[in-house]
C-alpha positions as CSV (number, residue, x, y, z in Angstrom):
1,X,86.2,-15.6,-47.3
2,X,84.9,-13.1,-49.9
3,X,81.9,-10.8,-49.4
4,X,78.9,-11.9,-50.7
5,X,77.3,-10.3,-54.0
6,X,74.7,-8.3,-54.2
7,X,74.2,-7.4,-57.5
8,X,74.7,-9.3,-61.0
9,X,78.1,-8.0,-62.4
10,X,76.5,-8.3,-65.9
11,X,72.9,-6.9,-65.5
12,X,73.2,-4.9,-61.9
13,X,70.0,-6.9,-61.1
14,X,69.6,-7.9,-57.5
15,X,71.3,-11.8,-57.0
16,X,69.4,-14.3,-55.3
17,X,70.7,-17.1,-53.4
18,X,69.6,-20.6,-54.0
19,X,72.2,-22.8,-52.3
20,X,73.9,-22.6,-49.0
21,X,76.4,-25.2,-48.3
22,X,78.3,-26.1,-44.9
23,X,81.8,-27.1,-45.8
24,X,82.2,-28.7,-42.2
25,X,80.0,-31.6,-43.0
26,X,79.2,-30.8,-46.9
27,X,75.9,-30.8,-46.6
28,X,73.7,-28.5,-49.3
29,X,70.6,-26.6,-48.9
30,X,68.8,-25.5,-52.1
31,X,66.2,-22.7,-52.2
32,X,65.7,-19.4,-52.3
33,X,66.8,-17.4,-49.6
34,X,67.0,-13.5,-48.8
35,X,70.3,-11.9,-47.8
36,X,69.1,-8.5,-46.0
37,X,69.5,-5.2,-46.3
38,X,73.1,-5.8,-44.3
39,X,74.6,-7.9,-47.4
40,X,74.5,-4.5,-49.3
41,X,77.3,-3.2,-46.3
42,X,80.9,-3.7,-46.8
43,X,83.9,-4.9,-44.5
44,X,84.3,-1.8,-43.0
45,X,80.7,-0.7,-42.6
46,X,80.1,-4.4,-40.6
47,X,82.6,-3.5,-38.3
48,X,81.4,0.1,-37.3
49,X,77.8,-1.5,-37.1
50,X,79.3,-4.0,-34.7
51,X,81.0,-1.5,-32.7
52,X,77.9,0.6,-32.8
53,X,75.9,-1.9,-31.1
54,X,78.5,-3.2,-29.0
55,X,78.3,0.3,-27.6
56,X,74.5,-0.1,-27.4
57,X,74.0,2.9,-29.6
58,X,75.8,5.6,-27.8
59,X,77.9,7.7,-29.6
60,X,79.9,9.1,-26.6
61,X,81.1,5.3,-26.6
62,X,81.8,4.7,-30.0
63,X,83.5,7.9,-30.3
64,X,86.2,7.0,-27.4
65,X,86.4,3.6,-29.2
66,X,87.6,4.6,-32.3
67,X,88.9,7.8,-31.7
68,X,86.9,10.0,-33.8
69,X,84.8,13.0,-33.7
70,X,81.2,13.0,-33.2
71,X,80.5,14.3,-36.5
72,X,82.5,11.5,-38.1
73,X,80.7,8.8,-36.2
74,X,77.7,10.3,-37.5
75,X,78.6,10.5,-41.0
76,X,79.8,7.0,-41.0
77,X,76.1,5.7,-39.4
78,X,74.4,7.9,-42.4
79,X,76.9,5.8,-44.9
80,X,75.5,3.0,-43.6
81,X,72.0,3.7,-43.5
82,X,72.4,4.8,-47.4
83,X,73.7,1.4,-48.0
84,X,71.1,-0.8,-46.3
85,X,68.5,1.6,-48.7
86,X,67.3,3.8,-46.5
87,X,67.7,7.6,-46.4
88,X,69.1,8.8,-42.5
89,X,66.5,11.1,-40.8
90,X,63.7,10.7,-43.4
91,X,61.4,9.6,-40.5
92,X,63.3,11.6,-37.8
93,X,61.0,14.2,-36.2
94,X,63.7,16.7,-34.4
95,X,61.9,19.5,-33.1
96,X,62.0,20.5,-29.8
97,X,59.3,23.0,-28.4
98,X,60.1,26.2,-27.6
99,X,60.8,26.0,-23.8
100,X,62.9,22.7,-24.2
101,X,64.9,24.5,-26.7
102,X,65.4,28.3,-24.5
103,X,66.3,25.9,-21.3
104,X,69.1,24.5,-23.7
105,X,70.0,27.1,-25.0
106,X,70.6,28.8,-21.5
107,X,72.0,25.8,-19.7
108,X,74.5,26.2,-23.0
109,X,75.2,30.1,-22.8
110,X,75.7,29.4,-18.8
111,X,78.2,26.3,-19.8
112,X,76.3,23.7,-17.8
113,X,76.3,21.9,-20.9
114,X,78.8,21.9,-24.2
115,X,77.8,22.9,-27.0
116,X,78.2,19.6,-28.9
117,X,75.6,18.4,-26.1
118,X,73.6,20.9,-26.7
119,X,73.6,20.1,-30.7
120,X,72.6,16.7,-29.5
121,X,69.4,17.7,-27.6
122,X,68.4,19.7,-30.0
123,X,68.9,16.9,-33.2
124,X,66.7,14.7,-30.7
125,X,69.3,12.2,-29.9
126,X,69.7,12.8,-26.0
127,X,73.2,12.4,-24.3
């Protein structure tokens, strides 16, 4: 089955859709209906957004799923959030106060934590 279209390929206007058909029993519904930001996401995106909530959000897990770094996972979710419209940490509010961010920075220096951790709880993401 083909992905559905977003966009007219002669105007680049947004496409609406007005019919939805069920080719089990053939019935039609006409109207107009509204696809959602995740029509605009291809193949590839779908399956790293299912993954991704598979692995109820946690990187760690969807890292060791697909075998990639933490940075990569992270690009890929920004990719995806540029394609549903939005812009990735536009609302994000990261910073840490002063005394959450020297106790991190020493459990780092004393390697209770890794750095990558440490990157983590400092980006306001947690472990």
């Amino acid at each position: 089955m083909n992905q559905i279209l977003t966009q007219c390929p002669v105007c680049k206007d947004e496409l609406t859709i007005t019919r939805l058909h069920c080719s089990s029993c053939n019935t039609s519904i006409e109207g107009r209906f509204y696809s959602g930001a995740f029509a605009n996401l291809s193949k590839e995106q779908m399956k790293f957004i299912e993954i991704f909530v598979r692995n109820e959000g946690k990187i760690k897990h969807v890292e060791k799923e697909l075998s990639l770094s933490y940075p990569t996972i992270r690009n890929r979710l920004h990719e995806v959030i540029r394609a549903m419209g939005y812009e990735p940490g536009k609302d994000e509010s990261t910073s840490v106060d002063e005394e959450t961010r020297r106790s991190i920075l020493a459990d780092l220096d004393v390697g209770n934590i890794s750095a990558e951790d440490a990157m983590r709880i400092l980006n306001g993401e947690g472990s």
